[in-house]
Backbone as ProteinMPNN parsed JSONL, in Angstrom:
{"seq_chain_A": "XXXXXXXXXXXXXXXXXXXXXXXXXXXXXXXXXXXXXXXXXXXXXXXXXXXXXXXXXXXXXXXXXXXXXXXXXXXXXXXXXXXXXXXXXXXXXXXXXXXXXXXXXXXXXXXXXXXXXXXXXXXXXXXXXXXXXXXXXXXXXXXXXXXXXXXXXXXXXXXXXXXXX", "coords_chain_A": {"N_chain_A": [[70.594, 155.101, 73.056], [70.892, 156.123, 76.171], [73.462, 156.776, 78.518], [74.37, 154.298, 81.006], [73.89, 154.879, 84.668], [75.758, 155.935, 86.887], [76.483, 155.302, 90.171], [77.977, 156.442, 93.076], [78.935, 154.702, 96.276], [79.796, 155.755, 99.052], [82.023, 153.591, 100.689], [80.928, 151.41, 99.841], [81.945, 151.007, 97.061], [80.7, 151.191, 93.724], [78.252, 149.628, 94.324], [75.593, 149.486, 96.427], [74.917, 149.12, 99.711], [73.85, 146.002, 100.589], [72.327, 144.342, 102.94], [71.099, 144.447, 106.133], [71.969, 144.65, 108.942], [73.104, 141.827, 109.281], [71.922, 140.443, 107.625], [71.785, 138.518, 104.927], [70.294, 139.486, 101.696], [68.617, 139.138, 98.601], [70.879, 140.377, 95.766], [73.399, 139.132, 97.661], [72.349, 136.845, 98.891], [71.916, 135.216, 96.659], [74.281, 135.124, 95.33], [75.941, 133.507, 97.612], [74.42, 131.627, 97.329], [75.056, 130.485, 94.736], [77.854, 130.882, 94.62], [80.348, 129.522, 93.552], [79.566, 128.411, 90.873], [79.266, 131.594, 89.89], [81.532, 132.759, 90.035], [83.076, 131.723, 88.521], [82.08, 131.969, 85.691], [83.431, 132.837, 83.008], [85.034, 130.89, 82.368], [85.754, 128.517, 80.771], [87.122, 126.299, 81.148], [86.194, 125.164, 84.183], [83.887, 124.973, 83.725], [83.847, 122.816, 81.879], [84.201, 120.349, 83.992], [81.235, 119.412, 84.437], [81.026, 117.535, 82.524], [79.349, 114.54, 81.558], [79.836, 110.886, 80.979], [78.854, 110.657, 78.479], [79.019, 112.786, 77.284], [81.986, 113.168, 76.775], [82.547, 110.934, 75.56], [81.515, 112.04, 72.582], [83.232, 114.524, 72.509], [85.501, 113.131, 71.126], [84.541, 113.462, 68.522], [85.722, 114.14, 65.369], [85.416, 116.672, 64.589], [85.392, 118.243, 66.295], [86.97, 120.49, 68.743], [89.412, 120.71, 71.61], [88.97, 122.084, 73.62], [86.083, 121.912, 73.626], [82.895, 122.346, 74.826], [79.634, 120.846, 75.67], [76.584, 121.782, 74.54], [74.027, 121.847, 76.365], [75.368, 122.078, 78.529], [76.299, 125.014, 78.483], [74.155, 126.454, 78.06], [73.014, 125.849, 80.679], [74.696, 127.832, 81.699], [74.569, 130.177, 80.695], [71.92, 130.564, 81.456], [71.9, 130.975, 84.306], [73.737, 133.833, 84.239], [72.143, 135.183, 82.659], [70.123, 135.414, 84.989], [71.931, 136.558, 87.041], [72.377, 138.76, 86.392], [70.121, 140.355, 86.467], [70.412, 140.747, 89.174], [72.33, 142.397, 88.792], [72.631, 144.64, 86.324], [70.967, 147.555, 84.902], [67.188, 146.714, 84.194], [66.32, 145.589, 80.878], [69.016, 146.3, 79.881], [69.999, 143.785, 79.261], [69.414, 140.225, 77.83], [66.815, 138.103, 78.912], [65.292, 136.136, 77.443], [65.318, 133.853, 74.816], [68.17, 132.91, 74.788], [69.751, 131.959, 73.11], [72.886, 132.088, 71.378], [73.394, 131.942, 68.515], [70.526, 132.831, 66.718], [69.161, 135.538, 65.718], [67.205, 136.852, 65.833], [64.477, 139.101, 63.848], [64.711, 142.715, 63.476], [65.275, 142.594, 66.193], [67.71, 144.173, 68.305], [70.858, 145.116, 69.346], [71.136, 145.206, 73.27], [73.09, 146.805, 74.035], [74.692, 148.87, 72.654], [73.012, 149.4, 70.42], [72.997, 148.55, 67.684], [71.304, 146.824, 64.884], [71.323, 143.3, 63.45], [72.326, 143.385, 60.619], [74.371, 145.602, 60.876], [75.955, 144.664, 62.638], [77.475, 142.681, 60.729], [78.427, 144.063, 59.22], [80.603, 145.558, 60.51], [82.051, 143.595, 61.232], [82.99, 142.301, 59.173], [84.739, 144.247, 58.082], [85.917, 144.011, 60.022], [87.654, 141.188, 60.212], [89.89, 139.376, 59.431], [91.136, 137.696, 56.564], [91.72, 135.118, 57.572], [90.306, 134.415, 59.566], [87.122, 133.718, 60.813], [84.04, 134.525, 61.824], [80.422, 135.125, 62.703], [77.461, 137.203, 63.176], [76.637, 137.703, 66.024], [74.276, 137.411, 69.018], [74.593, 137.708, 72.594], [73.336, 136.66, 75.583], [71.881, 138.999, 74.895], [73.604, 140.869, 73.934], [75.929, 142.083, 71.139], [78.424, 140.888, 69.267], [80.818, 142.407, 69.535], [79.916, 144.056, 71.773], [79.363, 142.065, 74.374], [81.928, 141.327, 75.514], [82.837, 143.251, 76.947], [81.093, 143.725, 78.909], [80.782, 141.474, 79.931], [83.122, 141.406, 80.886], [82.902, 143.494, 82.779], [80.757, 142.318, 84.484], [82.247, 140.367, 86.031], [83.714, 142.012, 87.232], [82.095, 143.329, 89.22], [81.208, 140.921, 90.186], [83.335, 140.133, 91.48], [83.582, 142.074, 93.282], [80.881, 141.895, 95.036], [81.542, 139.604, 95.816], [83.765, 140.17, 97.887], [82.22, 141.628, 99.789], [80.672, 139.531, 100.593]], "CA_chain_A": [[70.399, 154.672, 74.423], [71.845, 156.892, 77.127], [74.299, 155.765, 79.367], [73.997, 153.867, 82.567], [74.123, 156.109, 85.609], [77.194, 154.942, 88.037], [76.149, 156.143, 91.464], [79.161, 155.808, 93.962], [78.252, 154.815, 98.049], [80.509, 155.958, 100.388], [83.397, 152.637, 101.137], [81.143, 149.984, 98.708], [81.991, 151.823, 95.42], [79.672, 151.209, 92.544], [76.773, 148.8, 94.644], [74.774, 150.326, 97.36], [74.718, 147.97, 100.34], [72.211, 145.086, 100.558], [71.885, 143.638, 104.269], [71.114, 144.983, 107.238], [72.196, 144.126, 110.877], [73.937, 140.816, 108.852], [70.532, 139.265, 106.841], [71.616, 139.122, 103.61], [68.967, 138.997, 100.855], [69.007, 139.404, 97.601], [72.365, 139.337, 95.552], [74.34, 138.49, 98.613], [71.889, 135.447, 99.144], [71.739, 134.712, 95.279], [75.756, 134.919, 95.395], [76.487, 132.839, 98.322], [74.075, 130.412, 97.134], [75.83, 129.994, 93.287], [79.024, 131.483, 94.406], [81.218, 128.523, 92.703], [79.223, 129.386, 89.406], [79.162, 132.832, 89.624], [83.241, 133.375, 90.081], [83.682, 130.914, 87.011], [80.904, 132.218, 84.351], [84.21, 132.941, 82.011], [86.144, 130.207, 82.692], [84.933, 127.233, 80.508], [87.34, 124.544, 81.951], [85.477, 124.938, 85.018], [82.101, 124.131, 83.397], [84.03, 121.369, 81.806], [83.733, 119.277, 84.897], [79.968, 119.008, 84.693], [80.515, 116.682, 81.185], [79.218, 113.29, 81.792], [80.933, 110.172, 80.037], [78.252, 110.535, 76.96], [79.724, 114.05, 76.662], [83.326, 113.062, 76.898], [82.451, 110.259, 74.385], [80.858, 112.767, 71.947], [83.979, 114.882, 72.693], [86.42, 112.133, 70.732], [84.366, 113.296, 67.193], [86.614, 114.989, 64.781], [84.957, 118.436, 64.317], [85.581, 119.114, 68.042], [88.606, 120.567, 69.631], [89.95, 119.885, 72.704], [87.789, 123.411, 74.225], [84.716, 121.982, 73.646], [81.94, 122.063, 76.214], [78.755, 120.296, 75.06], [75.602, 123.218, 74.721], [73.24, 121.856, 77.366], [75.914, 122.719, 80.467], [76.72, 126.266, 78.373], [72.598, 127.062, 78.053], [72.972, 125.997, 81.805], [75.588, 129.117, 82.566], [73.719, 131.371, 80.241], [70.485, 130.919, 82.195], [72.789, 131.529, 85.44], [74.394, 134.476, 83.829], [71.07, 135.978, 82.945], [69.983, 135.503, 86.601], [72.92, 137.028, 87.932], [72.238, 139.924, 85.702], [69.154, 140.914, 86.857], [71.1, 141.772, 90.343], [73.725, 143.676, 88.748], [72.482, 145.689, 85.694], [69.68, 147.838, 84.869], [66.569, 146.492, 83.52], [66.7, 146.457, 79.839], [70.512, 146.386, 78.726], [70.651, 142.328, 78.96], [68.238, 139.119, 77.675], [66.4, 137.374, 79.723], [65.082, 134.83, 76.865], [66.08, 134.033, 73.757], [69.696, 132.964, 74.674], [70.518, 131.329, 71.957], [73.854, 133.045, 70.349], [73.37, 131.598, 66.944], [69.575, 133.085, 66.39], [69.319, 137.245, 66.239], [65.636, 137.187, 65.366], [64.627, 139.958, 63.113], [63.887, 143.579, 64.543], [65.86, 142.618, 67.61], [68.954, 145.2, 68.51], [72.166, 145.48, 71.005], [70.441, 145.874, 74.213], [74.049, 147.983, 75.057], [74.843, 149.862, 71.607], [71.602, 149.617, 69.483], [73.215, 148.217, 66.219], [71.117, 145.494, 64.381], [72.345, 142.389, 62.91], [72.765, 144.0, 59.375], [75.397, 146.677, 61.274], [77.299, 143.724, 63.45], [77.786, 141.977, 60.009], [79.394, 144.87, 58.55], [81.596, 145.759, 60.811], [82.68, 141.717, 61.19], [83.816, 142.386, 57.751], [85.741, 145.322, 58.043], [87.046, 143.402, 61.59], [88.002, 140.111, 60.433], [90.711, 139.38, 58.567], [91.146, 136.327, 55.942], [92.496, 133.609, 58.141], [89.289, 134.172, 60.603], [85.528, 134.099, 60.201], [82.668, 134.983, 62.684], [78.929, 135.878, 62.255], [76.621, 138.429, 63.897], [75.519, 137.014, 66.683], [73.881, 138.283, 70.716], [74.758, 136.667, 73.62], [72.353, 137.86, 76.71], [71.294, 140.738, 73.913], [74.611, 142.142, 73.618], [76.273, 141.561, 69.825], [80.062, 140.024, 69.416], [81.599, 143.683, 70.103], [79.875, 144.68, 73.519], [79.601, 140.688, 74.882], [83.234, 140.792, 76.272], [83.009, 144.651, 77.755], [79.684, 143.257, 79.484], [81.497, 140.36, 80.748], [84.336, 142.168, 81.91], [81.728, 144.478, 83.957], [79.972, 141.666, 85.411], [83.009, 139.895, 86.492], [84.311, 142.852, 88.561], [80.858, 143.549, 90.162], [80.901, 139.758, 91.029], [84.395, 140.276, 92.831], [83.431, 143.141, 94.222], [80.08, 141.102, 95.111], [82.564, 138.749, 97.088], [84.623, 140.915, 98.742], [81.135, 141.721, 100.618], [79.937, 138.745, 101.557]], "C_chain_A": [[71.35, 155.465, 75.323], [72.516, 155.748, 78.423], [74.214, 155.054, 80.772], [74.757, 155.065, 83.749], [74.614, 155.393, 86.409], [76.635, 155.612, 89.065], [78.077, 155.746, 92.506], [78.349, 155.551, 95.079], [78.833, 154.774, 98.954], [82.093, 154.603, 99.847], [82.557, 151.621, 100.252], [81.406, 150.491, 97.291], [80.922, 151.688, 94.349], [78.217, 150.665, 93.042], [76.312, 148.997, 95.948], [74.946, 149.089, 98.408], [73.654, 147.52, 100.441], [71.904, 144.837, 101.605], [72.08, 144.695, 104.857], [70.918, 144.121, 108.555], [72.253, 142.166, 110.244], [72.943, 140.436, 108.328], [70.746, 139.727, 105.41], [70.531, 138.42, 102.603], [69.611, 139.857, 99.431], [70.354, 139.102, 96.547], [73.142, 138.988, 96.006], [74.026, 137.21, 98.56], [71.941, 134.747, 97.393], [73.29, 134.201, 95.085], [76.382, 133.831, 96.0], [75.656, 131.227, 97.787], [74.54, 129.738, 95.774], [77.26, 130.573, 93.13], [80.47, 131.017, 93.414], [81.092, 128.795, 91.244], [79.686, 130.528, 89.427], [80.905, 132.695, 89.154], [83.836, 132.558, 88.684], [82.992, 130.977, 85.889], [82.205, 132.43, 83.539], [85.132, 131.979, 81.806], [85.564, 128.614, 82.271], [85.801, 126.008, 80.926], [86.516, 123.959, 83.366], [83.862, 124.222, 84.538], [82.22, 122.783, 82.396], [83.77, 120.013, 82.423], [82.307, 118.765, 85.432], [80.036, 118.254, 83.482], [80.291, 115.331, 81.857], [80.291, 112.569, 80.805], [80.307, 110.339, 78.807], [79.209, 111.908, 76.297], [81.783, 113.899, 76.367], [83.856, 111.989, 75.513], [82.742, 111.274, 72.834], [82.153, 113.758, 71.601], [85.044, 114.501, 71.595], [85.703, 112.769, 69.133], [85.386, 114.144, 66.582], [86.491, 116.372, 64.516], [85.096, 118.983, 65.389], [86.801, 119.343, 68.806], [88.862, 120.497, 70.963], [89.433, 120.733, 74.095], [86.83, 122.847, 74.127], [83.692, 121.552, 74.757], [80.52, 121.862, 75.695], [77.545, 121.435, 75.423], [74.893, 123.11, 75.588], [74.013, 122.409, 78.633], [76.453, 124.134, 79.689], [75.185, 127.118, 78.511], [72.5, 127.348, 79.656], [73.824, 127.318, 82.533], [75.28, 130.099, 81.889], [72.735, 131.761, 80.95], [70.716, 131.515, 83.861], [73.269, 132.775, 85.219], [73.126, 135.387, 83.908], [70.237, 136.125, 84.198], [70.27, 136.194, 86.923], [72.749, 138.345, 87.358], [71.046, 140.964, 86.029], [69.404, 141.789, 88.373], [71.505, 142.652, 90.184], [73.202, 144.641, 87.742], [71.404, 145.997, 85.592], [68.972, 147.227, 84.082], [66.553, 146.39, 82.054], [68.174, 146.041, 78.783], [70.871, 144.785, 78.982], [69.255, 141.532, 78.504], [67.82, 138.104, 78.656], [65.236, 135.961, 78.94], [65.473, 134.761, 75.644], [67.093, 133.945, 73.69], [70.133, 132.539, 73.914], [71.704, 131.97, 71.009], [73.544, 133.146, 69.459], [71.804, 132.217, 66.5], [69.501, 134.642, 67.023], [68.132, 136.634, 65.627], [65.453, 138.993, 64.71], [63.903, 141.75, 63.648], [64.982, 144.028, 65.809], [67.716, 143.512, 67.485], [69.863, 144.549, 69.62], [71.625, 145.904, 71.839], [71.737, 147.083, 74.65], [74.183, 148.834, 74.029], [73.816, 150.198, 70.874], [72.108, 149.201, 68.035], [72.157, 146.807, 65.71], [71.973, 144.603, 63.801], [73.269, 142.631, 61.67], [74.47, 144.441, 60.007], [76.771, 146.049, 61.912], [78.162, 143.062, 61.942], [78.577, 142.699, 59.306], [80.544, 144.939, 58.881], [82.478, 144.508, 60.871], [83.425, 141.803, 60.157], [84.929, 142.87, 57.563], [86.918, 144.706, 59.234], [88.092, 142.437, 61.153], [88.851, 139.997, 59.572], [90.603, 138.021, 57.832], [91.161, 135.518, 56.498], [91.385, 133.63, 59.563], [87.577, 134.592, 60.522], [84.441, 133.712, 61.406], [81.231, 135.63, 62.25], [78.579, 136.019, 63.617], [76.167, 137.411, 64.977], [74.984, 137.627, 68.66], [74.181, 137.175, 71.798], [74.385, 137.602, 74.493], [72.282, 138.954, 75.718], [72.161, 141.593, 74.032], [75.48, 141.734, 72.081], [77.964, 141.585, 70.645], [81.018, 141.545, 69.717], [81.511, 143.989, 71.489], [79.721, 142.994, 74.402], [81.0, 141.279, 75.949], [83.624, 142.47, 77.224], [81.917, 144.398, 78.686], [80.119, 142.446, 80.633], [82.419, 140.387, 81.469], [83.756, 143.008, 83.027], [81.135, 143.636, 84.787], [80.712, 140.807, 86.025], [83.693, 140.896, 87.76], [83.424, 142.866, 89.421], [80.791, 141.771, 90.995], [82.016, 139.851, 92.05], [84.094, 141.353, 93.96], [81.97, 142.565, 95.83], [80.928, 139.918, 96.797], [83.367, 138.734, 97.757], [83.392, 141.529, 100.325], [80.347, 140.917, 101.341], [80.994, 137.992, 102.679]], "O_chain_A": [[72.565, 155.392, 75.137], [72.253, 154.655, 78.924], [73.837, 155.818, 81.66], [75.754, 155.782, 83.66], [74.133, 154.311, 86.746], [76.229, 156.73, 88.75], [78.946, 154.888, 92.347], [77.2, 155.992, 95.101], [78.635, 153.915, 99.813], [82.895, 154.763, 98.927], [83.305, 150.784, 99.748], [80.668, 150.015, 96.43], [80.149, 152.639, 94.472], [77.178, 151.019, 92.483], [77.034, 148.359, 96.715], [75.127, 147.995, 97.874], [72.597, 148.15, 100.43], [70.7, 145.09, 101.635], [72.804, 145.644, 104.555], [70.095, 143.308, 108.976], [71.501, 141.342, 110.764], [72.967, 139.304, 108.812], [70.284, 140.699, 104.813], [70.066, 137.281, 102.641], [70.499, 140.688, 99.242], [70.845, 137.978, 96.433], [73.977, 138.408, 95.312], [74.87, 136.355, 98.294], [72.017, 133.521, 97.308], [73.527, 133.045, 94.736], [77.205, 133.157, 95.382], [76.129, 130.092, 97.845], [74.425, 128.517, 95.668], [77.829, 130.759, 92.055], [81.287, 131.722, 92.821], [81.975, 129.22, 90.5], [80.783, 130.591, 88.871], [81.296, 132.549, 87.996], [84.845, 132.831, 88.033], [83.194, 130.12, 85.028], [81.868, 131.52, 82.781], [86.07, 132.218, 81.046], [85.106, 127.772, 83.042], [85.317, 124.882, 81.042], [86.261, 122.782, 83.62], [83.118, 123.328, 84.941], [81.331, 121.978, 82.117], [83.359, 118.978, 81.898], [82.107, 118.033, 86.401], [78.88, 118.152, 83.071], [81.089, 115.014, 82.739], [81.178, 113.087, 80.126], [81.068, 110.203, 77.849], [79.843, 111.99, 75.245], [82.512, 114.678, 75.752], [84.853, 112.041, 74.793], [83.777, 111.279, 72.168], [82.286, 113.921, 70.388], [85.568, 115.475, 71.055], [86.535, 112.497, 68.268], [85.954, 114.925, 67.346], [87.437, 117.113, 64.25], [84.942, 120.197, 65.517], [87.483, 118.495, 69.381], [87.911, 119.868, 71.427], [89.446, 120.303, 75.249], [86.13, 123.458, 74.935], [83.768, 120.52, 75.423], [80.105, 122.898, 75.176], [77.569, 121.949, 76.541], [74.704, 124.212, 76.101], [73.481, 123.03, 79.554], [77.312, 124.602, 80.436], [75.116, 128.246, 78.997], [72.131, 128.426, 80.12], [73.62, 127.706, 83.683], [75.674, 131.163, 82.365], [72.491, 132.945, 81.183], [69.951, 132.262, 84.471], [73.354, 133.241, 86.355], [72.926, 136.168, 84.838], [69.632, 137.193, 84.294], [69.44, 137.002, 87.339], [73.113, 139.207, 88.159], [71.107, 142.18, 85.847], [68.944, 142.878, 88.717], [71.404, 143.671, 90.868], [73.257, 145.773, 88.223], [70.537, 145.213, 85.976], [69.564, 146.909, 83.051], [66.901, 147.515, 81.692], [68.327, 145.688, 77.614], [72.067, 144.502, 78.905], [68.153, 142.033, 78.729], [68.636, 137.313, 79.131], [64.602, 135.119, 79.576], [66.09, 135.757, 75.266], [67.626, 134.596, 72.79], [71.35, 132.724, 73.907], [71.378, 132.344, 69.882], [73.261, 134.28, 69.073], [71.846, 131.972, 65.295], [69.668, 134.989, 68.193], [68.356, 135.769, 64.78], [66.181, 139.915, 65.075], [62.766, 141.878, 64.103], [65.367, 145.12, 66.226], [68.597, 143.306, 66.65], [69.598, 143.715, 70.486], [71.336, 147.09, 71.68], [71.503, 148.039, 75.389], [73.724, 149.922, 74.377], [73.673, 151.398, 70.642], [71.407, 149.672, 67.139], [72.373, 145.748, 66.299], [73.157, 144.867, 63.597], [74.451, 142.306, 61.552], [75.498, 143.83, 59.718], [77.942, 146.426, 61.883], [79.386, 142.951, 62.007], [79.488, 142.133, 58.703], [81.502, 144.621, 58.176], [83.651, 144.577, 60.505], [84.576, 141.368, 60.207], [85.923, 142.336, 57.073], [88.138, 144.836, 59.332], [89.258, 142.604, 61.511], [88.564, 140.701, 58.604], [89.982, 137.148, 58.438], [90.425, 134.669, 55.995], [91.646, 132.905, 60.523], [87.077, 135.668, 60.195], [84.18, 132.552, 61.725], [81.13, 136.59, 61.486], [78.947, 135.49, 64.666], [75.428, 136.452, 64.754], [75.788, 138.333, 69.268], [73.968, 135.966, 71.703], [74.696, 138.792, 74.52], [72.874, 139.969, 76.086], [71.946, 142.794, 74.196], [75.617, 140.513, 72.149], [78.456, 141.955, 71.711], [82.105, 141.337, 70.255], [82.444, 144.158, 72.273], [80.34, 143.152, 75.454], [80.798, 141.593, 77.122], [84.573, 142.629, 77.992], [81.971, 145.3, 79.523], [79.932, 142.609, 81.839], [82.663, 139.693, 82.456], [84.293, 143.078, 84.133], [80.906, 144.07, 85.916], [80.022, 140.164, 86.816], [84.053, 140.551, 88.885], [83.742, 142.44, 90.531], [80.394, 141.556, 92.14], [81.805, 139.699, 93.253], [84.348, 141.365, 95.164], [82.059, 142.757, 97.043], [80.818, 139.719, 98.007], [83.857, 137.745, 98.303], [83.73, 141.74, 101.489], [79.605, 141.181, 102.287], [80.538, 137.281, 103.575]]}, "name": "protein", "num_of_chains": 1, "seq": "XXXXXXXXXXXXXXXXXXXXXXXXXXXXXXXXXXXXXXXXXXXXXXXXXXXXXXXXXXXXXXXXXXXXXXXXXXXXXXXXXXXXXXXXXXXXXXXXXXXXXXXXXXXXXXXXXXXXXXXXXXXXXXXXXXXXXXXXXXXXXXXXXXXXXXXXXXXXXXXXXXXXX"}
């Protein structure tokens, strides 16, 4: 897969401007309208405060540590995430169904590197040391290596994002 093409634009650096004569549309209006989300997609104490009391209950079982954020409000900032993605990167290098971390379906690649699951599982091996254990898995169609270089990219573009509106 060849590499994404950076354009620069004058004084907005990496994202072309969106409005004209102040009407913003598009990811300005997508931004301003989930801006609270957006600026906290990495930041799971924030999406803590959407647990109800069942979840807080549920919370108290013993297999759950004191991080845990129940999967219906994380599906909810995946499906936000993949949204927000459609503004910022090209076509292509993210998922737009199928979020499920835990299920690589068979076939399916790294929309950013191209490794299958086989290739993530290897290297996991070679990665992980005794005292820690992870499996292969995609989040938005990027595997457990490019995920957090993805996320780091779409976190600047969102500041940058809100330095504009």
């Amino acid at each position: 897969m060849a590499p994404a093409r950076q354009i620069m634009f004058s004084n907005w650096g990496l994202l072309e401007p969106e409005f004209v004569c102040g009407a913003k549309t598009g990811r300005l209006a997508f931004y301003e309208a989930h801006a609270e989300k957006l600026d906290n997609l990495t930041n799971d104490n924030y999406w803590k405060q959407f647990m109800t009391d069942i979840h807080h209950e549920m919370k108290r079982h013993p297999n759950r540590s004191a991080d845990w954020v129940p999967q219906e409000i994380l599906e909810q900032r995946d499906v936000l995430l993949s949204l927000w993605c459609e503004y910022l990167l090209e076509p292509g290098t993210y998922a737009t169904e199928d979020l499920d971390p835990y299920i690589w379906r068979e076939g399916v690649v790294c929309s950013s590197c191209g490794i299958d699951r086989q290739q993530v599982a290897t290297k996991l091996e070679a990665f992980n040391n005794h005292n820690s254990w992870q499996s292969p898995s995609l989040y938005i169609g990027w595997c457990n290596f490019c995920a957090e270089e993805k996320l780091a990219k779409i976190t600047a573009l969102t500041a940058a994002i809100k330095s504009q509106s």
